[in-house]
C-alpha positions in Angstrom: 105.8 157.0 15.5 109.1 155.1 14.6 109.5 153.6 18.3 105.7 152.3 16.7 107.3 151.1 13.7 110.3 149.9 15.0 109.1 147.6 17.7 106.2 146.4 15.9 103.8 146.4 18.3 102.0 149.2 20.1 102.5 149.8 23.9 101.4 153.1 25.1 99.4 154.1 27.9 95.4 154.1 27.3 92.8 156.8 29.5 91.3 153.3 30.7 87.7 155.2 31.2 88.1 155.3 27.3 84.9 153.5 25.6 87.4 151.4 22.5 84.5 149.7 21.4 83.0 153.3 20.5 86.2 155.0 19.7 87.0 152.2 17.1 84.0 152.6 15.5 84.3 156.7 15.0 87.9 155.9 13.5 86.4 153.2 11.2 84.2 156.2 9.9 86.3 159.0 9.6 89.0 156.9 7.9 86.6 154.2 6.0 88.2 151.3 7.4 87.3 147.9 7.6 88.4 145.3 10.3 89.1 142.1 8.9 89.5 139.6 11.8 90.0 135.5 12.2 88.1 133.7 14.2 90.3 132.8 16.2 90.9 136.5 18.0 89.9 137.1 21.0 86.2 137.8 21.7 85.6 141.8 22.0 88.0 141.9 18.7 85.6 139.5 17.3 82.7 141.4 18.4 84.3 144.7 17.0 85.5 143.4 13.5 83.3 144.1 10.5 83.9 140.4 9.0 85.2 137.3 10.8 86.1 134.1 9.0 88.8 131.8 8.0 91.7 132.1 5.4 89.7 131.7 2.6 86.5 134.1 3.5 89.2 136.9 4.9 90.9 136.6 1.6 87.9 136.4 -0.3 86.6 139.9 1.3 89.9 141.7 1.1 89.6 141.1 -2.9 87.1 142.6 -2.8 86.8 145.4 -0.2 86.2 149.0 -1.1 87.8 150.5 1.9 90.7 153.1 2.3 92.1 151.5 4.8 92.0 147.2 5.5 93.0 146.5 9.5 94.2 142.7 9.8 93.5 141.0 13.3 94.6 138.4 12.7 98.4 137.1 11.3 101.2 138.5 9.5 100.8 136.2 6.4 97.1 137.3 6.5 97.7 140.7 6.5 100.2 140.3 4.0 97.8 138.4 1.5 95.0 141.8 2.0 98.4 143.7 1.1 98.8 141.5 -2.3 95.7 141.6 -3.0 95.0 145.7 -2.5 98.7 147.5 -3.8 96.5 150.7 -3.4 95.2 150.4 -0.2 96.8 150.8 3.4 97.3 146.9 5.1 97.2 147.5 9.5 98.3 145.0 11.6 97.9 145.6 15.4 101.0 143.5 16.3 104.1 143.1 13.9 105.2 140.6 15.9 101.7 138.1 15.4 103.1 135.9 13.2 102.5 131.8 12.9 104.5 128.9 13.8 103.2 127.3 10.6 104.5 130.0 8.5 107.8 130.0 10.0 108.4 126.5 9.7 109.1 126.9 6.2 111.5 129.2 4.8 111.7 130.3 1.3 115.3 129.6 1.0 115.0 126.2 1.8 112.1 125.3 0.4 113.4 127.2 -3.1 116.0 124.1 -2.9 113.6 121.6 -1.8 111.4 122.7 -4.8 114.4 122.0 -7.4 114.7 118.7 -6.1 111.0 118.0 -7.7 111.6 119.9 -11.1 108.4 118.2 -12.5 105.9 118.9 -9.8 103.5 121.7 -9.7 103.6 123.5 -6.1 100.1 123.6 -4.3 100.9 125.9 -0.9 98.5 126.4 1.7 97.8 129.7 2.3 99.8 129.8 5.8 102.8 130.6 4.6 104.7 134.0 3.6 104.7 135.8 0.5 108.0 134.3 -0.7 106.8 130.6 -0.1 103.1 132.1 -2.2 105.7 133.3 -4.9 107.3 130.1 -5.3 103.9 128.6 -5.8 101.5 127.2 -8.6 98.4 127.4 -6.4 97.5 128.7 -2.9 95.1 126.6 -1.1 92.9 126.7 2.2 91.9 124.0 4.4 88.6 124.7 2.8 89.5 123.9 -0.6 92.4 122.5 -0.2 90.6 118.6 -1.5 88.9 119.9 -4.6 91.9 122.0 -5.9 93.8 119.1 -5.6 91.3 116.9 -7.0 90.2 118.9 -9.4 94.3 118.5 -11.0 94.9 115.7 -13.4 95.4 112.5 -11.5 99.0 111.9 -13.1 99.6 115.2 -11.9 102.8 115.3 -9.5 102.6 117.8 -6.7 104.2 119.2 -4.0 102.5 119.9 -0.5 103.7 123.0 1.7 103.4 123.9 4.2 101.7 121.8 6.6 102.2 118.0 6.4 99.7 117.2 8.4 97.3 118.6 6.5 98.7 117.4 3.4 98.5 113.6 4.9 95.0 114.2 4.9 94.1 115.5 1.5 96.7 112.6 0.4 94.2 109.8 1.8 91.3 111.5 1.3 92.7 111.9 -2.6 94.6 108.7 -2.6 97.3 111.1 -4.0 101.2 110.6 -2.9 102.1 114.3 -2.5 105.5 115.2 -1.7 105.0 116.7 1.5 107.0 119.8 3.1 107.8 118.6 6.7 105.5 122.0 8.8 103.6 122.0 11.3 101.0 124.4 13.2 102.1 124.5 17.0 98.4 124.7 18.5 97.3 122.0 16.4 100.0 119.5 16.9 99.2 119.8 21.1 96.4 118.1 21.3 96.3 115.2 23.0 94.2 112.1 21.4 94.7 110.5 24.7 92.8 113.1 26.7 90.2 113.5 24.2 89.7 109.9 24.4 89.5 110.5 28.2 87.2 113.4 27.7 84.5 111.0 25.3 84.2 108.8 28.0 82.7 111.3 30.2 80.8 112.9 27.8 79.6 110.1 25.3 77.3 111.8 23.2 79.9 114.4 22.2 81.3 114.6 18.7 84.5 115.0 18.3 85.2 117.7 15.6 88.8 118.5 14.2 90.7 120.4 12.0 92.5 119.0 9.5 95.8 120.3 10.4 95.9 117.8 13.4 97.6 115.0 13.9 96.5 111.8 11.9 95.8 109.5 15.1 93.9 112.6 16.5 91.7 112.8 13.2 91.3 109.2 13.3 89.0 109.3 16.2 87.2 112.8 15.0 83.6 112.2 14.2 83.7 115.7 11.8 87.1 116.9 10.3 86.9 120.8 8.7 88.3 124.0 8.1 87.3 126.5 10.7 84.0 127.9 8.9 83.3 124.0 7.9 83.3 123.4 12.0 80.9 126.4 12.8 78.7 125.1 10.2 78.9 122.0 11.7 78.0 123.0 15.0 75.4 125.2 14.1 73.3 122.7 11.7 74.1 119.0 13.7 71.3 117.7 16.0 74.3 116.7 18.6 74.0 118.9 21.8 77.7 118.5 22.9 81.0 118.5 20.9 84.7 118.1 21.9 85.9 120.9 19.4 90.2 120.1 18.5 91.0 123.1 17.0 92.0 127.1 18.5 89.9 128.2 21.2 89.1 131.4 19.4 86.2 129.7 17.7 84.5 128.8 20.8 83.0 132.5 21.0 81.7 131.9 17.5 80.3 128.7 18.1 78.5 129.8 21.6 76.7 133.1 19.6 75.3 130.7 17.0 74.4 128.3 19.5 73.9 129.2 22.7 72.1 126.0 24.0 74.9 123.5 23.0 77.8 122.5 25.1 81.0 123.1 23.6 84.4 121.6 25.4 87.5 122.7 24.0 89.7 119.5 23.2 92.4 119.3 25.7 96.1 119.8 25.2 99.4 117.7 25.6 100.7 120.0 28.2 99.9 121.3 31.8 98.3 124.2 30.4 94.6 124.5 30.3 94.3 126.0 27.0 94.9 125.9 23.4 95.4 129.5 22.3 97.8 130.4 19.9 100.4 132.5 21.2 100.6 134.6 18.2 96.8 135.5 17.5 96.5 136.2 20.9 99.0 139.1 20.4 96.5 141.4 19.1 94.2 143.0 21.7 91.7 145.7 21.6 94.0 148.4 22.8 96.4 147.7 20.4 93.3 147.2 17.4 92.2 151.1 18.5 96.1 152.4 18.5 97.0 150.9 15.3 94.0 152.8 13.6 94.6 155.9 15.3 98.0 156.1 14.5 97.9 154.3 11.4 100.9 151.9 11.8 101.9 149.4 11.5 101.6 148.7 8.0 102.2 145.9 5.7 104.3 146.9 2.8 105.8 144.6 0.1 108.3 144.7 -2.7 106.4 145.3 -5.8 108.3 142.1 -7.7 107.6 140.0 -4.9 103.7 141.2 -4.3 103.1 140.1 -8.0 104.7 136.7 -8.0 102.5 136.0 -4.4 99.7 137.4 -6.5 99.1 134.6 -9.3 98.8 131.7 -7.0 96.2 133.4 -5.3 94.3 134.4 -7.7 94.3 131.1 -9.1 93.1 129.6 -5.7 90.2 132.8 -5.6 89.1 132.0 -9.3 88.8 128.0 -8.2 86.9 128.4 -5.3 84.6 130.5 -7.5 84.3 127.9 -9.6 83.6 125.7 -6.8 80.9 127.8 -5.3 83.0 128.7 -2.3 82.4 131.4 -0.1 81.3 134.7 -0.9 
């Protein structure tokens, strides 16, 4: 159990005539478990999960969960936000080591200094980020609520944007707001390539081009839809269209194909030779590792109590707002 622990990730040998879809479902019974998963996991852990949705829906659900035991597939900073949010309850994640270019791209050190610099602004962070840039926070955000949170502040109201600028761009002109914006970024979503995409229309021209907001502006520019992850299912699901050109991680494909099997849905392609736009880090978690983790219990997210409750205010802040909004569940 501590080589488990240690190397924060789970790598042992699996009977491979072993049903996991059926053995992960008796664990989930016998230890009253829920799976909490993103949509952007890979199908059979999607298929598996007891809940799938985006940052704000996962966190909404861990609030409010009344399992023993919460299993994150998903990211570390997710799994770490069930783990604020539930002190009493054991936090899984299959795969220490799934954590999020996004997240790393702004440490708490630096942005503690970077904060001090703007001694008059209140912090709004989006909610990919670690618990020590949540503590240093006034508000956590999604991409989902992100634009009322922000406009729902006084307009004379100075703020500071972290992590992701790109997203932060956009809620500035959509807001007409001047943010101070931390300089982050989210790997799969800076890739795309508006030049392929472009490309791409002309071959289908009746596609829409759909995007998440943490793209790059000339990308968003030529989006005909721009939302968070559940905003783009939603999208899909309720738009006449037939075909869309989807920029965001692949994961959501599978989502998008169950709800509507008779549309056409073409990933939007990358700024590399790669075929793909998977991130690296969601794609760490797999089903064999989902069914070891609950067997075994480990790994687990734990948290310094001082820390845990500092993270814990902008959050519920963001979770009471979105109430207020009519947000999610």
């Amino acid at each position: 159990m501590k080589d488990i622990e240690k190397k924060g990730f789970l790598d042992f040998d699996i009977d491979p005539t072993l049903d996991l879809f059926s053995e992960i479902k008796k664990l989930k019974q016998e230890k009253n478990a829920i799976i909490l998963a993103h949509y952007y996991q890979e199908p059979d852990i999607q298929d598996i999960a007891d809940y799938i949705g985006d940052s704000l829906g996962l966190a909404q659900k861990a609030e409010k969960t009344d399992a023993d035991i919460i299993v994150f597939a998903g990211v570390h900073f997710m799994a770490e936000t069930a783990k604020i949010l539930n002190p009493g309850k054991k936090v899984l994640l299959p795969d220490l080591k799934a954590g999020c270019s996004l997240s790393d791209s702004c440490p708490p050190a630096l942005f503690k200094a970077f904060k001090a610099r703007y001694p008059d602004h209140l912090v709004i962070s989006y909610v990919n980020c670690s618990a020590g840039i949540k503590a240093l926070s006034d508000i956590i955000c999604t991409s989902s609520n992100a634009q009322l949170i922000v406009e729902s502040l006084p307009a004379d109201q100075r703020i500071i944007f972290a992590p992701d600028k790109n997203l932060g761009s956009y809620i500035n002109r959509k807001t007409g707001r001047q943010m101070v914006l931390w300089n982050g970024a989210c790997m799969v979503h800076e890739i795309f390539s508006t030049e392929k995409i472009v490309k791409l229309k002309e071959r289908y021209p009746d596609a829409k081009v759909i995007a998440h907001p943490e793209c790059e502006e000339q990308l968003l520019d030529v989006a005909d839809f721009i939302g968070s992850t559940t905003q783009l299912l939603k999208y899909v699901k309720q738009s006449n269209d037939q075909v869309f050109i989807v920029a965001t991680e692949s994961g959501i494909l599978h989502q998008m194909q169950i709800n509507c099997p008779g549309k056409t849905l073409l990933a939007a392609p990358p700024d590399n030779s790669c075929a793909c736009n998977d991130c690296p880090h969601m794609k760490l978690n797999t089903l064999e590792k989902l069914y070891l983790c609950m067997k075994y219990e480990l790994p687990e997210i734990t948290m310094n109590e001082e820390l845990r409750l500092a993270a814990k205010v902008p959050i519920d802040r963001m979770l009471k707002m979105s109430r207020e909004f009519g947000l999610g569940n």
